[in-house]
C-alpha positions in Angstrom: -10.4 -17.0 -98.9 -13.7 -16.3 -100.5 -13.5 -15.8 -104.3 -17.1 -14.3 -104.5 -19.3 -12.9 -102.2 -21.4 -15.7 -101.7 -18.8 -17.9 -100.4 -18.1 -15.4 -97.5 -18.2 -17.5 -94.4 -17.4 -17.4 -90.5 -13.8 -16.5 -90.6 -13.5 -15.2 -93.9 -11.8 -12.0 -94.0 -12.9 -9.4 -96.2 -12.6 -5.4 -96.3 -15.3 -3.4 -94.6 -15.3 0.1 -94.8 -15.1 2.1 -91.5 -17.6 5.0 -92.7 -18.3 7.5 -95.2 -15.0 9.7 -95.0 -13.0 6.8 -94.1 -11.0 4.1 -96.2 -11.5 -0.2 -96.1 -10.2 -2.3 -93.9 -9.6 -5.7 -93.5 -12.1 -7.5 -91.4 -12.4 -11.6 -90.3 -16.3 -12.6 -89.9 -17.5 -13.6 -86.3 -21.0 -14.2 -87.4 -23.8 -14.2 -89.8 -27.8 -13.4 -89.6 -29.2 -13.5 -92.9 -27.5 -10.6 -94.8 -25.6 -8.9 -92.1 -22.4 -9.8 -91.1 -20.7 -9.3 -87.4 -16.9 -8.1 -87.9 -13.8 -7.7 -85.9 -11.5 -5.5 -87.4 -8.2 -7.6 -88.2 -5.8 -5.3 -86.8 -8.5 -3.6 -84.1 -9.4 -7.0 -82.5 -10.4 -5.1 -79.2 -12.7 -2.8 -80.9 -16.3 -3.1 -80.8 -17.8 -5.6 -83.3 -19.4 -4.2 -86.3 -22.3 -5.2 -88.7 -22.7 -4.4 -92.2 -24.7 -6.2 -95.3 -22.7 -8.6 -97.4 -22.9 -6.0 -100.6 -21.1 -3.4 -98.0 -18.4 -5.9 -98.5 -15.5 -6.3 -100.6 -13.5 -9.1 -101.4 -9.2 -9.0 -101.1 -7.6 -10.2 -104.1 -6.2 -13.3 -104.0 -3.6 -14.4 -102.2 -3.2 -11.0 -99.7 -4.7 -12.8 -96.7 
């Protein structure tokens, strides 16, 4: 589990928020391209993957993954 943001790796899961009006959720990365990250949502495997920028990211305290 990543303690900071720059150890975020492929299959790190982090919380991504789904939009503007809606709350975060935990997320595993699939893949990285510089700054932006592909996501799967944890629970939403089947959904379509999602990118955001690691500062669009938030870490899960230790010990909750």
């Amino acid at each position: 589990m990543p303690r900071d943001r720059d150890e975020i790796g492929l299959g790190s899961v982090v919380l991504a928020h789904e939009g503007p009006d809606e709350g975060w959720w935990e997320a595993e990365v699939i893949g990285i391209n510089g700054t932006v990250h592909s996501l799967r949502w944890r629970d939403y495997p089947t959904q379509a993957t999602i990118l955001r920028r690691a500062d669009e990211l938030a870490l899960l305290p230790p010990g909750k993954a």
